[in-house]
N, C-alpha and C positions, 0 to 999 in steps of 0.2 A: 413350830415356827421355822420352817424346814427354807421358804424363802430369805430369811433374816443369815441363818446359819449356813446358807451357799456364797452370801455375797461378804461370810467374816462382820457379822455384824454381831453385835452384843446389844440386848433390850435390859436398862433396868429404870425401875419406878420407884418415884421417893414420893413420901408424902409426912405430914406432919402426925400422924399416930403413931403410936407406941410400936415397939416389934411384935409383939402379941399381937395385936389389933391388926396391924398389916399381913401375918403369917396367917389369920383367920378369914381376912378379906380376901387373900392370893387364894387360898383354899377353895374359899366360895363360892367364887369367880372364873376357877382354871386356870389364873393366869399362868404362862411358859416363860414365866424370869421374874429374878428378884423384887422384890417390894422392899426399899431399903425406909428407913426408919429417921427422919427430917426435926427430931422435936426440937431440938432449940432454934430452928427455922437458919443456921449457920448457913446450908447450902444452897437454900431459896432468897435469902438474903444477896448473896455473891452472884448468885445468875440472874437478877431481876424479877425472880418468881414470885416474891412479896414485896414490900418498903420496909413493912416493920416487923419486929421479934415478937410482935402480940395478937398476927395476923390469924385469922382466923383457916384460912385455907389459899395455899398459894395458886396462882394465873397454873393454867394448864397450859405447859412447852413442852418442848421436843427440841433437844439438843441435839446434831450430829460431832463428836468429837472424833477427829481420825489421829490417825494413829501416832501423831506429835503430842496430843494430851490437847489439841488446840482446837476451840470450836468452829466448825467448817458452816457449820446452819443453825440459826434460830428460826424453828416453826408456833408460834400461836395456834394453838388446837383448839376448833372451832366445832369441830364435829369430831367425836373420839372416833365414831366405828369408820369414819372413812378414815383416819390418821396413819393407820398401816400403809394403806395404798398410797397415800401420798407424798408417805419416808420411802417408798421405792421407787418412784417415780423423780422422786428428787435426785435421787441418789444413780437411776439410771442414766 
């Protein structure tokens, strides 16, 4: 993820499986950064990615956080495999 890491950018994914489950998924996958681990749904809860703590699988987003801690962009991802291109495009 050599475009990501020229322009200082950090990629991590959260979802609501276990760490196991997500270290198995990153694996299978390829994925080039973290899969962090969402179960008690705390952090999809705080960014609008669910409503409730019994949700089943949180809204796919795309946060830009720069370097205040402070979110610059919320994207609704509508198409994963264009998603790349359109966080650099954003961001150019």
């Amino acid at each position: 993820m050599p475009q990501y890491a020229e322009r200082n950018i950090q990629i991590l994914g959260v979802s609501f499986d276990s760490p196991k489950a997500n270290r198995a998924f990153a694996e299978k996958n390829g994925f080039g950064f973290p899969l962090l681990s969402d179960e008690s749904r705390e952090l999809a809860l705080a960014y609008g990615a669910c409503a409730q703590d019994d949700a089943r699988f949180p809204a796919r987003l795309t946060f830009v956080i720069g370097p205040e801690g402070l979110v610059e962009h919320s994207i609704e991802t509508k198409d994963p495999k264009g998603q790349a291109q359109a966080l650099l495009d954003l961001l150019d």
